[in-house]
Steps between C-alpha positions, in 0.01 A plus 500: 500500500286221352665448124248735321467688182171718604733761696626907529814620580471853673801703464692822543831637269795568734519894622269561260116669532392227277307168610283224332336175502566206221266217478418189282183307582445155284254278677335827643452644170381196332234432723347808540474537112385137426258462719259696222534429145623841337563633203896541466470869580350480790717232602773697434355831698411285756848330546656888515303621769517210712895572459415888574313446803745220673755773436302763640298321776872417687461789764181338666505456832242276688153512388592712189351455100636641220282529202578596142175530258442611167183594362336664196237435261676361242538081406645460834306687752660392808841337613547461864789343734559535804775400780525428885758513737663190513505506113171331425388601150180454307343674183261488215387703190167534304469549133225517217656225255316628203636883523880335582557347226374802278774724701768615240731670776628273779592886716319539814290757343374251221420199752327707759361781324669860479306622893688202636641541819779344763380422898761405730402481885763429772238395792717446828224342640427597921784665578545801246238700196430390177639694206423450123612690228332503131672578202366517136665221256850601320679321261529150345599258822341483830858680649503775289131592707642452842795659391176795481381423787826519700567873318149636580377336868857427623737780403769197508756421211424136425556262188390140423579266286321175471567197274201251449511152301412161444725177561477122459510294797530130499243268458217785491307599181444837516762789514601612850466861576775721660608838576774722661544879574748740646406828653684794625417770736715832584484556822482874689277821576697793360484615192859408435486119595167498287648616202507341165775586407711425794821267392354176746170509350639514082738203620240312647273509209768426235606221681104341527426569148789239406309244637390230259182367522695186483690566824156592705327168388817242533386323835874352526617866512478578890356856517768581718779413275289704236518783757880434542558489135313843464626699796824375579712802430317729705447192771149358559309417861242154436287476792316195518260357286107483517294231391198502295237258501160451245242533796099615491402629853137436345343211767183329523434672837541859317266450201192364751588854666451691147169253408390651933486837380204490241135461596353212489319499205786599279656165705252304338479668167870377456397111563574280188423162507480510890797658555667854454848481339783748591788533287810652590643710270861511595527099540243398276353230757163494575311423773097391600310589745125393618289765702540348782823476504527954506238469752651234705833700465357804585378439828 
Protein backbone atom coordinates (compact mmCIF):
# COMPACT_ATOMS: atom_id res chain seq x y z
CA UNK A 1 0.00 0.00 0.00
CA UNK A 2 0.98 3.52 -1.12
CA UNK A 3 2.56 5.17 2.33
CA UNK A 4 -0.77 6.86 3.43
CA UNK A 5 -2.32 8.32 6.46
CA UNK A 6 -6.09 8.72 4.95
CA UNK A 7 -6.83 4.85 5.73
CA UNK A 8 -9.31 2.10 7.85
CA UNK A 9 -8.39 -0.90 9.31
CA UNK A 10 -11.44 -3.39 9.35
CA UNK A 11 -11.21 -5.91 11.97
CA UNK A 12 -12.62 -8.80 13.96
CA UNK A 13 -11.60 -9.94 17.93
CA UNK A 14 -10.45 -13.60 17.91
CA UNK A 15 -13.51 -16.24 18.75
CA UNK A 16 -15.29 -13.51 19.67
CA UNK A 17 -18.98 -12.08 18.22
CA UNK A 18 -17.37 -8.76 18.23
CA UNK A 19 -15.95 -6.83 15.04
CA UNK A 20 -15.02 -3.18 14.07
CA UNK A 21 -13.43 -0.75 11.87
CA UNK A 22 -10.58 1.95 13.07
CA UNK A 23 -9.74 4.79 10.89
CA UNK A 24 -7.68 8.08 10.82
CA UNK A 25 -8.10 10.36 7.81
CA UNK A 26 -5.61 13.62 7.72
CA UNK A 27 -5.42 14.96 4.22
CA UNK A 28 -9.08 13.62 3.69
CA UNK A 29 -10.37 15.43 6.56
CA UNK A 30 -8.61 18.60 5.96
CA UNK A 31 -9.78 19.10 2.66
CA UNK A 32 -13.17 18.43 2.90
CA UNK A 33 -13.46 20.95 5.86
CA UNK A 34 -11.24 23.74 4.32
CA UNK A 35 -12.50 23.98 1.30
CA UNK A 36 -15.40 26.42 3.03
CA UNK A 37 -14.48 28.83 5.59
CA UNK A 38 -16.37 27.63 8.87
CA UNK A 39 -16.92 28.60 11.99
CA UNK A 40 -14.82 26.18 14.40
CA UNK A 41 -17.97 24.23 15.20
CA UNK A 42 -18.85 23.36 12.17
CA UNK A 43 -15.44 22.52 11.35
CA UNK A 44 -15.32 20.40 14.04
CA UNK A 45 -18.91 18.56 13.21
CA UNK A 46 -17.85 18.38 9.92
CA UNK A 47 -14.41 16.68 10.58
CA UNK A 48 -16.55 13.91 12.88
CA UNK A 49 -18.82 12.85 10.36
CA UNK A 50 -16.51 12.64 7.63
CA UNK A 51 -14.67 10.14 10.21
CA UNK A 52 -18.29 8.48 10.85
CA UNK A 53 -19.13 7.91 7.40
CA UNK A 54 -15.50 6.49 6.13
CA UNK A 55 -16.08 4.13 9.03
CA UNK A 56 -19.43 3.29 8.09
CA UNK A 57 -19.35 3.53 4.24
CA UNK A 58 -16.52 0.37 4.33
CA UNK A 59 -19.16 -2.37 3.35
CA UNK A 60 -19.88 -0.76 -0.18
CA UNK A 61 -19.64 -2.75 -2.86
CA UNK A 62 -19.50 -1.40 -6.51
CA UNK A 63 -21.66 1.42 -7.34
CA UNK A 64 -22.65 1.94 -3.63
CA UNK A 65 -23.03 5.67 -1.52
CA UNK A 66 -23.21 6.03 1.87
CA UNK A 67 -24.64 9.19 3.16
CA UNK A 68 -24.78 10.61 6.67
CA UNK A 69 -26.88 14.08 7.01
CA UNK A 70 -27.97 16.12 9.72
CA UNK A 71 -30.58 18.56 9.58
CA UNK A 72 -32.75 20.83 11.76
CA UNK A 73 -33.73 24.31 11.99
CA UNK A 74 -31.44 25.50 14.24
CA UNK A 75 -27.85 27.72 13.38
CA UNK A 76 -26.80 24.82 11.40
CA UNK A 77 -29.56 23.56 9.31
CA UNK A 78 -27.86 21.04 7.31
CA UNK A 79 -24.55 18.91 7.47
CA UNK A 80 -24.11 16.43 4.78
CA UNK A 81 -21.21 13.80 3.78
CA UNK A 82 -21.26 11.30 1.91
CA UNK A 83 -18.91 8.22 0.74
CA UNK A 84 -18.36 5.87 -2.36
CA UNK A 85 -16.99 2.67 -2.82
CA UNK A 86 -13.54 2.94 -3.41
CA UNK A 87 -13.41 5.40 -0.43
CA UNK A 88 -14.03 8.67 -2.20
CA UNK A 89 -15.36 11.19 0.32
CA UNK A 90 -16.86 14.64 -0.01
CA UNK A 91 -19.05 16.91 2.34
CA UNK A 92 -20.29 20.29 3.27
CA UNK A 93 -22.45 22.12 5.91
CA UNK A 94 -24.67 25.31 5.88
CA UNK A 95 -25.08 27.67 8.72
CA UNK A 96 -26.77 31.15 9.57
CA UNK A 97 -23.53 32.98 11.04
CA UNK A 98 -25.54 35.49 12.92
CA UNK A 99 -27.77 32.82 15.04
CA UNK A 100 -24.18 30.66 15.61
CA UNK A 101 -22.51 32.76 17.32
CA UNK A 102 -25.57 33.65 19.65
CA UNK A 103 -25.77 29.67 20.44
CA UNK A 104 -24.94 29.20 24.22
CA UNK A 105 -25.02 25.22 24.00
CA UNK A 106 -22.55 23.61 21.56
CA UNK A 107 -25.15 19.94 22.02
CA UNK A 108 -26.69 18.84 18.90
CA UNK A 109 -29.94 20.04 20.12
CA UNK A 110 -28.61 23.73 20.57
CA UNK A 111 -26.81 23.91 16.98
CA UNK A 112 -29.62 22.38 15.03
CA UNK A 113 -32.61 23.16 16.86
CA UNK A 114 -34.43 20.67 19.38
CA UNK A 115 -36.75 18.77 15.94
CA UNK A 116 -33.30 18.03 14.59
CA UNK A 117 -32.90 14.90 13.05
CA UNK A 118 -30.09 12.15 11.79
CA UNK A 119 -30.37 10.65 7.84
CA UNK A 120 -28.12 7.94 7.00
CA UNK A 121 -28.73 6.14 3.51
CA UNK A 122 -26.69 3.05 2.46
CA UNK A 123 -27.57 3.23 -1.50
CA UNK A 124 -25.96 -0.01 -3.14
CA UNK A 125 -26.44 1.48 -6.24
CA UNK A 126 -27.83 -1.23 -9.38
CA UNK A 127 -27.45 -4.22 -7.87
CA UNK A 128 -29.46 -4.17 -4.45
CA UNK A 129 -32.51 -1.45 -2.60
CA UNK A 130 -31.93 1.57 -0.97
CA UNK A 131 -32.49 1.77 2.77
CA UNK A 132 -32.41 4.92 5.04
CA UNK A 133 -33.11 5.17 8.45
CA UNK A 134 -34.00 8.59 10.42
CA UNK A 135 -33.46 9.12 13.87
CA UNK A 136 -34.24 12.25 16.03
CA UNK A 137 -30.93 14.04 17.54
CA UNK A 138 -29.53 12.60 21.06
CA UNK A 139 -26.92 13.83 23.02
CA UNK A 140 -23.90 16.20 22.86
CA UNK A 141 -21.51 14.55 19.89
CA UNK A 142 -22.48 13.46 16.53
CA UNK A 143 -21.80 9.48 17.94
CA UNK A 144 -23.88 9.64 20.71
CA UNK A 145 -26.93 10.17 17.69
CA UNK A 146 -25.84 7.27 15.60
CA UNK A 147 -25.26 5.45 18.56
CA UNK A 148 -29.56 6.29 18.34
CA UNK A 149 -29.79 5.50 15.25
CA UNK A 150 -28.05 2.09 15.43
CA UNK A 151 -30.53 1.22 18.72
CA UNK A 152 -33.77 2.28 16.94
CA UNK A 153 -33.38 1.37 12.85
CA UNK A 154 -30.67 -1.32 13.38
CA UNK A 155 -31.43 -3.38 16.48
CA UNK A 156 -27.39 -3.78 16.48
CA UNK A 157 -25.09 -3.14 19.61
CA UNK A 158 -22.63 -0.58 18.27
CA UNK A 159 -20.26 2.15 19.91
CA UNK A 160 -18.04 4.91 18.43
CA UNK A 161 -15.61 6.84 19.46
CA UNK A 162 -14.11 9.56 17.42
CA UNK A 163 -11.21 11.95 18.19
CA UNK A 164 -11.02 15.23 16.04
CA UNK A 165 -8.11 17.99 16.14
CA UNK A 166 -5.93 20.38 14.69
CA UNK A 167 -2.03 20.01 13.99
CA UNK A 168 0.85 22.08 12.60
CA UNK A 169 2.42 20.99 9.53
CA UNK A 170 5.54 22.44 8.12
CA UNK A 171 5.84 25.32 6.19
CA UNK A 172 1.87 25.88 6.05
CA UNK A 173 0.04 28.72 7.92
CA UNK A 174 -2.97 27.48 8.94
CA UNK A 175 -3.68 24.50 11.36
CA UNK A 176 -4.11 21.10 9.68
CA UNK A 177 -7.21 19.23 10.45
CA UNK A 178 -7.37 15.52 11.54
CA UNK A 179 -9.42 12.87 12.92
CA UNK A 180 -9.60 9.15 14.00
CA UNK A 181 -12.36 6.73 15.26
CA UNK A 182 -12.82 3.19 16.40
CA UNK A 183 -16.06 1.34 16.15
CA UNK A 184 -17.34 -1.91 17.35
CA UNK A 185 -20.08 -4.11 16.29
CA UNK A 186 -21.44 -7.45 18.13
CA UNK A 187 -22.13 -9.69 15.84
CA UNK A 188 -25.29 -12.45 15.89
CA UNK A 189 -29.21 -12.97 15.56
CA UNK A 190 -30.29 -14.57 18.83
CA UNK A 191 -31.17 -12.97 21.58
CA UNK A 192 -28.23 -14.37 23.47
CA UNK A 193 -25.33 -13.23 21.07
CA UNK A 194 -27.24 -9.77 21.02
CA UNK A 195 -27.14 -9.26 24.51
CA UNK A 196 -25.69 -6.42 26.41
CA UNK A 197 -24.67 -7.90 28.85
CA UNK A 198 -22.91 -10.79 27.35
CA UNK A 199 -19.07 -11.05 28.78
CA UNK A 200 -17.50 -10.32 24.83
CA UNK A 201 -19.50 -7.34 24.36
CA UNK A 202 -18.59 -5.55 28.28
CA UNK A 203 -14.84 -6.49 27.31
CA UNK A 204 -14.99 -5.02 24.11
CA UNK A 205 -16.32 -1.76 25.23
CA UNK A 206 -14.00 -1.37 28.25
CA UNK A 207 -11.21 -1.98 26.22
CA UNK A 208 -12.36 1.00 23.38
CA UNK A 209 -13.21 3.44 25.98
CA UNK A 210 -9.35 3.41 27.03
CA UNK A 211 -8.53 4.82 23.96
CA UNK A 212 -6.95 8.26 24.10
CA UNK A 213 -7.84 10.67 21.79
CA UNK A 214 -4.15 10.95 21.57
CA UNK A 215 -3.66 7.38 20.34
CA UNK A 216 -6.57 7.77 17.46
CA UNK A 217 -4.94 11.03 16.05
CA UNK A 218 -0.98 9.98 16.29
CA UNK A 219 -0.41 9.28 12.44
CA UNK A 220 3.02 7.44 13.48
CA UNK A 221 0.82 5.04 15.51
CA UNK A 222 -0.09 2.29 12.77
CA UNK A 223 -3.80 1.51 13.43
CA UNK A 224 -2.90 -1.92 13.44
CA UNK A 225 -0.43 -1.81 16.18
CA UNK A 226 -3.22 0.32 17.99
CA UNK A 227 -5.47 -2.70 17.32
CA UNK A 228 -2.65 -5.03 18.61
CA UNK A 229 -2.05 -2.97 21.63
CA UNK A 230 -5.89 -3.09 22.41
CA UNK A 231 -6.84 -6.66 21.63
CA UNK A 232 -3.91 -8.64 22.12
CA UNK A 233 -4.99 -10.82 24.98
CA UNK A 234 -8.00 -12.03 23.48
CA UNK A 235 -6.00 -12.11 19.86
CA UNK A 236 -7.03 -9.69 17.07
CA UNK A 237 -7.68 -10.49 13.03
CA UNK A 238 -6.48 -6.96 10.78
CA UNK A 239 -7.70 -7.43 7.40
CA UNK A 240 -6.40 -5.07 5.06
CA UNK A 241 -6.64 -1.57 4.88
CA UNK A 242 -8.89 0.83 2.73
CA UNK A 243 -7.97 4.00 1.40
CA UNK A 244 -9.73 7.19 1.46
CA UNK A 245 -9.40 9.88 -0.88
CA UNK A 246 -10.97 13.86 -0.84
CA UNK A 247 -12.92 13.39 -4.23
CA UNK A 248 -16.27 15.42 -5.67
CA UNK A 249 -18.03 13.16 -8.29
CA UNK A 250 -19.67 16.71 -9.20
CA UNK A 251 -18.44 17.21 -13.22
CA UNK A 252 -19.01 19.77 -15.69
CA UNK A 253 -20.92 17.24 -17.86
CA UNK A 254 -23.45 16.59 -14.75
CA UNK A 255 -24.34 20.21 -13.86
CA UNK A 256 -25.24 21.08 -17.87
CA UNK A 257 -27.58 17.90 -17.20
CA UNK A 258 -29.24 19.66 -13.96
CA UNK A 259 -29.26 23.40 -15.95
CA UNK A 260 -31.30 20.60 -19.14
CA UNK A 261 -34.01 19.99 -16.88
CA UNK A 262 -35.62 23.55 -16.43
CA UNK A 263 -37.57 25.35 -19.14
CA UNK A 264 -36.17 27.61 -21.00
CA UNK A 265 -37.14 30.65 -19.68
CA UNK A 266 -36.10 29.89 -16.16
CA UNK A 267 -32.58 29.06 -18.34
CA UNK A 268 -32.45 32.50 -19.18
CA UNK A 269 -33.77 34.06 -16.05
CA UNK A 270 -30.53 32.59 -14.39
CA UNK A 271 -28.10 34.54 -17.02
CA UNK A 272 -25.77 37.07 -15.21
CA UNK A 273 -23.56 38.99 -17.08
CA UNK A 274 -23.92 36.53 -20.09
CA UNK A 275 -23.40 33.65 -18.36
CA UNK A 276 -25.17 31.35 -15.69
CA UNK A 277 -22.84 30.32 -12.82
CA UNK A 278 -23.13 26.89 -11.05
CA UNK A 279 -21.55 26.35 -7.87
CA UNK A 280 -20.92 23.17 -6.36
CA UNK A 281 -21.62 22.86 -3.02
CA UNK A 282 -19.55 19.96 -1.90
CA UNK A 283 -16.23 21.29 -3.76
CA UNK A 284 -16.89 24.79 -3.77
CA UNK A 285 -15.74 25.21 -7.59
CA UNK A 286 -17.77 26.84 -9.86
CA UNK A 287 -18.43 26.57 -13.20
CA UNK A 288 -20.05 28.90 -16.42
CA UNK A 289 -22.01 28.09 -18.84
CA UNK A 290 -23.49 30.11 -22.06
CA UNK A 291 -26.96 28.94 -23.52
CA UNK A 292 -25.63 27.53 -26.10
CA UNK A 293 -23.48 25.61 -24.63
CA UNK A 294 -26.92 23.40 -22.62
CA UNK A 295 -28.37 23.53 -25.97
CA UNK A 296 -25.43 22.42 -27.90
CA UNK A 297 -24.98 19.71 -25.13
CA UNK A 298 -28.30 18.71 -25.21
CA UNK A 299 -28.70 17.60 -28.55
Amino acid sequence: MKTTHDYLVPFLINESPVRGRAVRLTDVVNEVVTRHHYPHVVSRLLAEAVAVAAMLSANLKDDGIFTLQVQGKGAISLLVVDATFGGAIRGYADYDAERLEGVESKSLHGLFGQDGVMIITFDPGTKGQRYQGIVPLTGRHLTDAVHGYFEQSQQILARFKVAVGEQVVAGQSQMHWLAGGIYIEQLGQDNTAMDEKSEAWRHAMALISTVKDEELLDINLELKQLLFNLFHESGVWAYDPLVFTADCRCSRQKMIHTLQGFAPDVQESMVQDGVIEVNCRFCNSTQTFELDDIRVEKH
